[in-house]
TORKOL-4160 file (C-alpha; in steps of 0.2 Angstrom, whole numbers, padded with zeros to 4 digits, m for minus):
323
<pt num="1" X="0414" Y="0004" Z="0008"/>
<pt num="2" X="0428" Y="0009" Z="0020"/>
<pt num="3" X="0439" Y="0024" Z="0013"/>
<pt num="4" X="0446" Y="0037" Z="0025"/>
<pt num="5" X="0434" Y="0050" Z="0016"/>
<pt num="6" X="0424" Y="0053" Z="m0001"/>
<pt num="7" X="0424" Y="0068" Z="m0014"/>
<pt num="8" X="0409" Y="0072" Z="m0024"/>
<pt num="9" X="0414" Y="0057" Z="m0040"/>
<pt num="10" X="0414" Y="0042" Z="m0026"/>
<pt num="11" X="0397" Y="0047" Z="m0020"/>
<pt num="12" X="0390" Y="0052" Z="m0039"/>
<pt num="13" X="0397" Y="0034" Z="m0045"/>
<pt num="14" X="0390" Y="0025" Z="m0030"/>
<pt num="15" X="0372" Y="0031" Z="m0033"/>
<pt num="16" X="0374" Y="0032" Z="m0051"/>
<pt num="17" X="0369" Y="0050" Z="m0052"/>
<pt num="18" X="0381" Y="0063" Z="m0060"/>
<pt num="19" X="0393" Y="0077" Z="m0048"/>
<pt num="20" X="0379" Y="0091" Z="m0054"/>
<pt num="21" X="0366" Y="0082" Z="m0044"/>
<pt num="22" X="0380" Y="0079" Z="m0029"/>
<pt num="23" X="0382" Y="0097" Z="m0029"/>
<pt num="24" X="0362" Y="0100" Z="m0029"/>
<pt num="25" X="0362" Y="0089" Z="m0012"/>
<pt num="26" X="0374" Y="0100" Z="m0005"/>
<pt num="27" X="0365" Y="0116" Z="m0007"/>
<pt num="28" X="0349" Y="0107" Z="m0001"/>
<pt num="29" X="0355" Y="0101" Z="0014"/>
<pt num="30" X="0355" Y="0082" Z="0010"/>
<pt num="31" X="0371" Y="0079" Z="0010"/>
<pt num="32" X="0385" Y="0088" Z="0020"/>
<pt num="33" X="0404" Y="0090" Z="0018"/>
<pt num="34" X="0414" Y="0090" Z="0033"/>
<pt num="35" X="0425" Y="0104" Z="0023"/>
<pt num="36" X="0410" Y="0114" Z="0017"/>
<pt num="37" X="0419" Y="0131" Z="0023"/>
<pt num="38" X="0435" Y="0126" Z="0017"/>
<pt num="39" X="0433" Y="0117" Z="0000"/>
<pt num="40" X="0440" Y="0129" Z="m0010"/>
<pt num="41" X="0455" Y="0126" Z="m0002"/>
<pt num="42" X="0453" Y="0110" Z="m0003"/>
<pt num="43" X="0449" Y="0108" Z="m0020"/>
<pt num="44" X="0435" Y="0099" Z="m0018"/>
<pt num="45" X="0419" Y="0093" Z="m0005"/>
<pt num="46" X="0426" Y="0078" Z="0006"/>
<pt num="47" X="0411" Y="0068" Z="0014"/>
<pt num="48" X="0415" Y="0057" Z="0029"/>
<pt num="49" X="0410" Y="0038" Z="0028"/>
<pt num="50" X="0396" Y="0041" Z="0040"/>
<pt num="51" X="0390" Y="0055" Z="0029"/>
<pt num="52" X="0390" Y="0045" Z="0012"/>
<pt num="53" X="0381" Y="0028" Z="0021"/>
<pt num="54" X="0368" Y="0042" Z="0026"/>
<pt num="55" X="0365" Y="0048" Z="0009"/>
<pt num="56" X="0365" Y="0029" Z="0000"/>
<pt num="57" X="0351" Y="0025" Z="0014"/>
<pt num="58" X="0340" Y="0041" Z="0009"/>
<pt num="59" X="0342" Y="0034" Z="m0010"/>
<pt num="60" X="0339" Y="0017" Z="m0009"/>
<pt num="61" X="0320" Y="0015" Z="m0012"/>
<pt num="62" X="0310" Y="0003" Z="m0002"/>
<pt num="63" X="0304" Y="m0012" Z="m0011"/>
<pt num="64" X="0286" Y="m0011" Z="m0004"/>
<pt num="65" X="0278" Y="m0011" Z="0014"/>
<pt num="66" X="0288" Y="m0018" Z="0028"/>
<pt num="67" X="0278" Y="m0029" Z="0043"/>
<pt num="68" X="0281" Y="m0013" Z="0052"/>
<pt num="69" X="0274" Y="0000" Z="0040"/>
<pt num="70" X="0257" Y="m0011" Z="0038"/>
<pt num="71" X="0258" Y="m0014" Z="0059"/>
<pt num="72" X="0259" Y="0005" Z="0061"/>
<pt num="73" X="0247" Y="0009" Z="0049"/>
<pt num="74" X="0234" Y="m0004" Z="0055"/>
<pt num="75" X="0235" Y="m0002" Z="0074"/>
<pt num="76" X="0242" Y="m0022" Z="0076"/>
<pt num="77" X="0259" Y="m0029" Z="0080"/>
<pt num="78" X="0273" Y="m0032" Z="0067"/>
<pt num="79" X="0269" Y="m0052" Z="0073"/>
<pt num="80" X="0253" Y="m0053" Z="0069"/>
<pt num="81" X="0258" Y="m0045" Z="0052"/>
<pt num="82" X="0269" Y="m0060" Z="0047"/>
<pt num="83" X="0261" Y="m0072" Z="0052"/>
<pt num="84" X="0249" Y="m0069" Z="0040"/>
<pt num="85" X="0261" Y="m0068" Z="0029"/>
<pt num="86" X="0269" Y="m0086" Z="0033"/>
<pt num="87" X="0249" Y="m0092" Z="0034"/>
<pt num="88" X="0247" Y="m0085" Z="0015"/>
<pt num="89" X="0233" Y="m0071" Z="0021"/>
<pt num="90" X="0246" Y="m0057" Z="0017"/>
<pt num="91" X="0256" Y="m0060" Z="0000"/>
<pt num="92" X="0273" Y="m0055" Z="0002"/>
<pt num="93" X="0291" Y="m0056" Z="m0006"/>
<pt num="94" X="0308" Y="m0058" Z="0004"/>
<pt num="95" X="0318" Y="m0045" Z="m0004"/>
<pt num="96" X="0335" Y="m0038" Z="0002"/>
<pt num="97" X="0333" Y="m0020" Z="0010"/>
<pt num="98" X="0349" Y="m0011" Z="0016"/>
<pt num="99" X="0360" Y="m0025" Z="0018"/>
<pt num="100" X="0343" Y="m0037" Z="0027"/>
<pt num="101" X="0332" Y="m0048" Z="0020"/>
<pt num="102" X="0315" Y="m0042" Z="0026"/>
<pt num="103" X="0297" Y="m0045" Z="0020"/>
<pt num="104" X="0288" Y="m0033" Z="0008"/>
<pt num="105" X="0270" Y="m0031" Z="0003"/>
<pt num="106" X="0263" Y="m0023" Z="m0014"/>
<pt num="107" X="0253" Y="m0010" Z="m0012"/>
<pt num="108" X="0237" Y="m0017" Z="m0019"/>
<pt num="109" X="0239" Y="m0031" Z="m0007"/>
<pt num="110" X="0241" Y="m0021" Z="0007"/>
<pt num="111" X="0225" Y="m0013" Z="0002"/>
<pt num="112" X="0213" Y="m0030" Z="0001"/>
<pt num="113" X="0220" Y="m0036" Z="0018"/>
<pt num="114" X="0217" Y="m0020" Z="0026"/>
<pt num="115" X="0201" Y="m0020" Z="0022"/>
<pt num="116" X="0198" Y="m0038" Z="0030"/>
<pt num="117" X="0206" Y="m0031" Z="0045"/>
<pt num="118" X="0200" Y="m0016" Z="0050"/>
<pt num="119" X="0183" Y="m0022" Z="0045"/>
<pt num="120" X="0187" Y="m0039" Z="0056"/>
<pt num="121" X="0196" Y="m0026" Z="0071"/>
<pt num="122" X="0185" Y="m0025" Z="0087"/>
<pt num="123" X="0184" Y="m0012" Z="0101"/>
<pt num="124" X="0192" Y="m0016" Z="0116"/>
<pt num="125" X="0179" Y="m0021" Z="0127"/>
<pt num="126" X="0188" Y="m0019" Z="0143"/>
<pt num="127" X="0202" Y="m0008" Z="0151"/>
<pt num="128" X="0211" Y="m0016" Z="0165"/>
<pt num="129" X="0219" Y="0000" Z="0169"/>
<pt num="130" X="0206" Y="0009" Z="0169"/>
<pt num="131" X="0194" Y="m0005" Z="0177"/>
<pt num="132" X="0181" Y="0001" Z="0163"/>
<pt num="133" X="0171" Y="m0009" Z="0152"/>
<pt num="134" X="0163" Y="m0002" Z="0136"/>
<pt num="135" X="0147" Y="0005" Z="0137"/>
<pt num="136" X="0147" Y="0005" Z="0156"/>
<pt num="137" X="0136" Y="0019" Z="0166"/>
<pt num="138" X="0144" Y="0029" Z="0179"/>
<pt num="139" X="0132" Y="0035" Z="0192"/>
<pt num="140" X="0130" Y="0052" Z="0205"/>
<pt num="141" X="0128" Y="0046" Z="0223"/>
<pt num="142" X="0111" Y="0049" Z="0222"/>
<pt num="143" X="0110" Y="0037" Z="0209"/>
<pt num="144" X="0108" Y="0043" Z="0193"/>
<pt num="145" X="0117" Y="0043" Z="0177"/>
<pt num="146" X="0131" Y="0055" Z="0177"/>
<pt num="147" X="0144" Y="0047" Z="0162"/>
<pt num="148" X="0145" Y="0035" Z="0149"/>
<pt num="149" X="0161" Y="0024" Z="0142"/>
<pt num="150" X="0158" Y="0025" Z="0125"/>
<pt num="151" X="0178" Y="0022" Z="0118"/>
<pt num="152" X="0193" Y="0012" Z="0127"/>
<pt num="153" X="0204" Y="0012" Z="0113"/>
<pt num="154" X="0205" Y="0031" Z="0113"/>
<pt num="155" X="0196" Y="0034" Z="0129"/>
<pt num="156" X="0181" Y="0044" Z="0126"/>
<pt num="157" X="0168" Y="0045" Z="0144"/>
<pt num="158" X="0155" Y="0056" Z="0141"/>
<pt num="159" X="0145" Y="0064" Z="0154"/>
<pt num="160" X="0128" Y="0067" Z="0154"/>
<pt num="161" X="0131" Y="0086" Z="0147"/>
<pt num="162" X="0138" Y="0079" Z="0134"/>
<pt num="163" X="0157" Y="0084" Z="0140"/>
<pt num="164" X="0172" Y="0073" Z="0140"/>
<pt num="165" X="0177" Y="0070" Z="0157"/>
<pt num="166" X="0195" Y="0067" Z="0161"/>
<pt num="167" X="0199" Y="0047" Z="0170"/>
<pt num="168" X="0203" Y="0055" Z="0188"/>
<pt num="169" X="0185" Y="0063" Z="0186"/>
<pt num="170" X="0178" Y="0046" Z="0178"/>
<pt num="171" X="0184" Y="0037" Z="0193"/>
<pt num="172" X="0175" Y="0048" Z="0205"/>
<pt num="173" X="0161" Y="0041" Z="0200"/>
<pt num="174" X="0151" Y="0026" Z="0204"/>
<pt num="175" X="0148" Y="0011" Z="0195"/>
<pt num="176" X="0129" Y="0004" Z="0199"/>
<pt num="177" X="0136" Y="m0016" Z="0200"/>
<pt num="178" X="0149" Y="m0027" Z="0202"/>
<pt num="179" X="0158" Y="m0033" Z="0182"/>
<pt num="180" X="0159" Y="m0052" Z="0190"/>
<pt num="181" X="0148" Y="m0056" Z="0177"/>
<pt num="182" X="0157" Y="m0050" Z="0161"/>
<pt num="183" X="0171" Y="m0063" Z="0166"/>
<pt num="184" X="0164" Y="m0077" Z="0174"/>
<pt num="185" X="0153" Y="m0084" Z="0160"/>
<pt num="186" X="0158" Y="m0099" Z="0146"/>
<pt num="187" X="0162" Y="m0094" Z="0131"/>
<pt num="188" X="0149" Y="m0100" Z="0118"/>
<pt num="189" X="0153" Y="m0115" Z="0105"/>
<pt num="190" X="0138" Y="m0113" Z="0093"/>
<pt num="191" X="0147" Y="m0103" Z="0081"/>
<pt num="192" X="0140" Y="m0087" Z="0072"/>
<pt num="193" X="0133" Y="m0071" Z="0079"/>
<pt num="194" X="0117" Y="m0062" Z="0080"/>
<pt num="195" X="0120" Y="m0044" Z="0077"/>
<pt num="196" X="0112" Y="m0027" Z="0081"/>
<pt num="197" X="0116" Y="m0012" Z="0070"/>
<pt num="198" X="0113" Y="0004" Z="0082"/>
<pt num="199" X="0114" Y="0021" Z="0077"/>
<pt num="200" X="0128" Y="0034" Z="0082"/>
<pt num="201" X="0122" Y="0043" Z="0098"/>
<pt num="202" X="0128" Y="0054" Z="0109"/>
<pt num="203" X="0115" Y="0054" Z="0119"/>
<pt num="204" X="0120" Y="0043" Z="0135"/>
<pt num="205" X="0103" Y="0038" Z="0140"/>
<pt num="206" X="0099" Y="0030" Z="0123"/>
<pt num="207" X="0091" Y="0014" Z="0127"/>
<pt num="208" X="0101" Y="0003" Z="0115"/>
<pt num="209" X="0117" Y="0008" Z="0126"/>
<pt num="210" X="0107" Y="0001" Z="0143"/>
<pt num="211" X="0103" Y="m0015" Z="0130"/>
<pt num="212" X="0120" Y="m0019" Z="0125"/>
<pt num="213" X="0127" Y="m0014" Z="0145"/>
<pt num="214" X="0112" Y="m0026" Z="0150"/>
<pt num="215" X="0116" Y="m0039" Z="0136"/>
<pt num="216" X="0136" Y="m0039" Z="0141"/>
<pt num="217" X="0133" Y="m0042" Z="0159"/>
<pt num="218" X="0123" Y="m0058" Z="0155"/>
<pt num="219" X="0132" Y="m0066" Z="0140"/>
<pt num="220" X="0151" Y="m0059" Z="0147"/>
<pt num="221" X="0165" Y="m0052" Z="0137"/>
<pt num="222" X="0170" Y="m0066" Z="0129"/>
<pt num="223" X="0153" Y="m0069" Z="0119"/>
<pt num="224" X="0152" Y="m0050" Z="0113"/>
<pt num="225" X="0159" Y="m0040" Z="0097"/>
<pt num="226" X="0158" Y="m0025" Z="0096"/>
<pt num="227" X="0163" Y="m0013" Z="0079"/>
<pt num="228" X="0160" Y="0006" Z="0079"/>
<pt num="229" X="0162" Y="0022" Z="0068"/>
<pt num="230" X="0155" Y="0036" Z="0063"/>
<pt num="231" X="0140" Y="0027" Z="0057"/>
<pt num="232" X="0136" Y="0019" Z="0072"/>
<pt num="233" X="0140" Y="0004" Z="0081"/>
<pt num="234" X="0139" Y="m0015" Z="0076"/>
<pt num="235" X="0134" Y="m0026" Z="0092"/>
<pt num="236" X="0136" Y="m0044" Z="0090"/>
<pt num="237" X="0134" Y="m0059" Z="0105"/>
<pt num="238" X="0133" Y="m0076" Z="0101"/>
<pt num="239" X="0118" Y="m0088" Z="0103"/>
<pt num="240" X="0111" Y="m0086" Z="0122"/>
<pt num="241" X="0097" Y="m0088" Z="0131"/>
<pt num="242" X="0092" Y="m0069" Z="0139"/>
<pt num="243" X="0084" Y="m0070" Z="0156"/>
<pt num="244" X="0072" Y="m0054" Z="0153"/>
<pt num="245" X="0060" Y="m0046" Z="0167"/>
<pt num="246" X="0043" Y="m0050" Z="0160"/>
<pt num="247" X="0037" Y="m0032" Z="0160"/>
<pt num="248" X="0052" Y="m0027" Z="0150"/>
<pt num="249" X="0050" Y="m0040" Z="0137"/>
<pt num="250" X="0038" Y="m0034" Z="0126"/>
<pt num="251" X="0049" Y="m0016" Z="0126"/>
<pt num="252" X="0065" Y="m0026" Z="0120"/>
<pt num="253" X="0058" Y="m0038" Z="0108"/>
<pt num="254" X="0050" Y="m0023" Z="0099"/>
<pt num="255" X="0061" Y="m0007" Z="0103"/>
<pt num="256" X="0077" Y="m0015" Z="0102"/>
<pt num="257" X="0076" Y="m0034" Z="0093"/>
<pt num="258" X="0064" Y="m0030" Z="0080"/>
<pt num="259" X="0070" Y="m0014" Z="0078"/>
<pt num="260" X="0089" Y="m0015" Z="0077"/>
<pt num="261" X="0094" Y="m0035" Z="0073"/>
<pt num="262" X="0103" Y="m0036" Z="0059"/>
<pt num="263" X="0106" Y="m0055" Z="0057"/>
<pt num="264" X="0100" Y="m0070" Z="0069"/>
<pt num="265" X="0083" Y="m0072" Z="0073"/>
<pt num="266" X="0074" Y="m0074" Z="0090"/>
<pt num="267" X="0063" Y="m0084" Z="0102"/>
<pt num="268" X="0051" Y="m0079" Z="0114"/>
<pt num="269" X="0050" Y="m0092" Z="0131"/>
<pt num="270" X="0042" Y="m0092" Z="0146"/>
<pt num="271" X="0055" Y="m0081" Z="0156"/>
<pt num="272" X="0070" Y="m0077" Z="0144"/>
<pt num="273" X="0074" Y="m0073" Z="0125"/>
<pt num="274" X="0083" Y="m0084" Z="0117"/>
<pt num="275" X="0095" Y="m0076" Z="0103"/>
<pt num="276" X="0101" Y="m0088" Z="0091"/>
<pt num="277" X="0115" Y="m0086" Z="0077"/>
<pt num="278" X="0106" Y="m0098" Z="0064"/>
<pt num="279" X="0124" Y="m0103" Z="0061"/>
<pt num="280" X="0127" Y="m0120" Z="0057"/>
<pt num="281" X="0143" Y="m0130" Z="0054"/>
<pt num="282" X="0146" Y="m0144" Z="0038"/>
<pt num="283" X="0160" Y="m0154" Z="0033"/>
<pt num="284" X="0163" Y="m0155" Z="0015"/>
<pt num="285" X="0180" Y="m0164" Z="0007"/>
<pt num="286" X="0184" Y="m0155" Z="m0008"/>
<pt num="287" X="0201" Y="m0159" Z="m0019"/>
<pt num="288" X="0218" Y="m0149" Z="m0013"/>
<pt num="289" X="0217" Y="m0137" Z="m0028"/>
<pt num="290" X="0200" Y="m0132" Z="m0026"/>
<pt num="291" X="0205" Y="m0127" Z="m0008"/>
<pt num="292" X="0220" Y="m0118" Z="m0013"/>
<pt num="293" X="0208" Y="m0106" Z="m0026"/>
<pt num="294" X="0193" Y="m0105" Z="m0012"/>
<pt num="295" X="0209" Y="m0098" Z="0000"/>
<pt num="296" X="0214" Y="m0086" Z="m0013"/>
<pt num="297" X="0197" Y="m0078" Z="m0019"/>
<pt num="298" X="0191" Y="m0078" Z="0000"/>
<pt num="299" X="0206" Y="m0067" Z="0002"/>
<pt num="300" X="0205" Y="m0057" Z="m0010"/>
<pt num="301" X="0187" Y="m0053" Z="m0005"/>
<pt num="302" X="0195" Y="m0047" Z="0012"/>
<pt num="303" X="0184" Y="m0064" Z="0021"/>
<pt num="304" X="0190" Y="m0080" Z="0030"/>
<pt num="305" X="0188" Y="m0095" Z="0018"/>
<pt num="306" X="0173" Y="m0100" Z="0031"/>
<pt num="307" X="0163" Y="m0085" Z="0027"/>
<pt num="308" X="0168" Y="m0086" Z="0008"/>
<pt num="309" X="0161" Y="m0101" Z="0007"/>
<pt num="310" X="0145" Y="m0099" Z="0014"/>
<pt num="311" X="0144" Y="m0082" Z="0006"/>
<pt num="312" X="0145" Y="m0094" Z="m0011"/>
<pt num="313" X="0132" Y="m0105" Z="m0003"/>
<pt num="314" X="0119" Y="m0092" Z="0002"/>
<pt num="315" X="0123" Y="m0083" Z="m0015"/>
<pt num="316" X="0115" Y="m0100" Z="m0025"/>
<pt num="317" X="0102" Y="m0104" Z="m0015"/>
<pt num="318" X="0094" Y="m0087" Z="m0014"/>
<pt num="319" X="0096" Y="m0087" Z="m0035"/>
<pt num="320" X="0086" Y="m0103" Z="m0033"/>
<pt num="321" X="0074" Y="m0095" Z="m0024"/>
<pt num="322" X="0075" Y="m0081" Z="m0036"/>
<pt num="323" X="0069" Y="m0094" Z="m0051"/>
């Protein structure tokens, strides 16, 4: 496509659209002729090369969503993106796009892995910038509670009037302890979680939020989840022993355990509270094929092929139950 400029016929012919519609561009703004104010002289529109590759672009439609599309629209990065894709968690086709083979995604399977994801996404539980963890209180001199974190992916500290407060005004504050704790810790192999499903609050005193800030400090970051929206807020921590003061026991096993667990179960000892996931693992070998279909309907179902599985599993022994 080199030529030293282009009338209205090359650019009709390289689009496969007819001069009427060239013309329609023009008034539109679309498309512009170097010679707009002296075509008549002319005798016709003359479009440099720049012009025309501007207009082909704008026409050539896009064969699906790119990695970046789907990265934009789900808050991750284009690498994450593909490799799901080279994994199999994201169907894709390599098709050619403006002279590059790229990757493209249907629609409808855009739709079933965003689900997964954004279901799967977590808050960020930490902000080294900020040196803020989620949840964290921020106290008055005197000691009392002045603010809450209650978002670090789109910071949100709330005081105790219910007004945002701006980070300089966050940082005036005082934090009651050290944040050794959420780092120092192991990260826990049993697998599985016990969850806590917590009403939205804005109400920075709520106890659940001096649970979970207690309950992070203990276990550390790296054995928390944490999921929130509008609803409420979806606390997970692996299986862990809970050193509780004994006159504060009886208020958190029924205000906050009983109340608010979700999943997991719970056992009272002499000096803690020992939270356990009732997770286990299995080995099963199953044939290549079977695996293959397991990977397919797992993803289609917006879950890892673990939790399909087990979701299966669960599924027939409660209909036995049922019987």
């Amino acid at each position: 496509m080199s030529k030293s400029y282009y009338v209205s016929k090359d650019l009709a012919e390289l689009l496969n659209i007819t001069e009427a519609t060239i013309y329609k561009y023009i008034r539109e703004g679309k498309v512009v002729p170097y010679n707009k104010d002296s075509w008549q002289i002319d005798g016709e529109y003359r479009f440099s090369e720049e012009e025309a590759l501007k207009l082909v672009d704008a026409q050539e439609e896009k064969p699906g969503l790119s990695t970046k599309d789907i990265a934009d629209q789900l808050g991750i990065t284009s690498y994450t993106v593909t490799r799901h894709i080279k994994s199999g968690e994201l169907p894709a086709d390599m098709k050619k796009y403006k002279g590059l083979e790229r990757y493209f995604v249907k629609e409808e399977d855009f739709k079933v892995y965003a689900s997964r994801i954004l279901r799967n996404k977590q808050e960020k539980l930490y902000d080294e910038t900020l040196g803020f963890y989620l949840f964290q209180p921020l106290y008055e001199q005197d000691g009392t509670l002045a603010a809450r974190v209650l978002q670090l992916d789109e910071t949100i500290i709330q005081s105790i009037s219910g007004e945002q407060l701006s980070e300089e005004e966050a940082k005036s504050l005082i934090p009651k302890k050290g944040m050794d704790s959420l780092f120092n810790g192991k990260k826990v192999r049993k697998p599985g979680f016990v969850t806590f499903s917590f009403p939205a609050s804005d109400n920075i005193h709520s106890s659940f939020y001096s649970f979970m800030d207690y309950v992070m400090n203990e276990v550390g970051l790296q054995n928390i989840m944490v999921q929130q929206d509008p609803s409420g807020i979806t606390f997970s921590v692996r299986s862990f022993d809970l050193s509780f003061p004994e006159e504060e026991r009886h208020f958190t096993i029924d205000g906050m355990i009983n109340k608010y667990m979700t999943q997991g179960s719970f056992l009272t000892r002499e000096d803690s509270i020992y939270l356990n996931s009732e997770i286990e693992m299995i080995q099963a070998f199953i044939k290549a094929s079977t695996k293959k279909k397991l990977k397919q309907e797992a993803t289609k179902e917006g879950l890892s092929m673990n939790e399909f599985v087990g979701s299966i599993l669960d599924r027939i022994y409660n209909e036995e139950k049922l019987r």
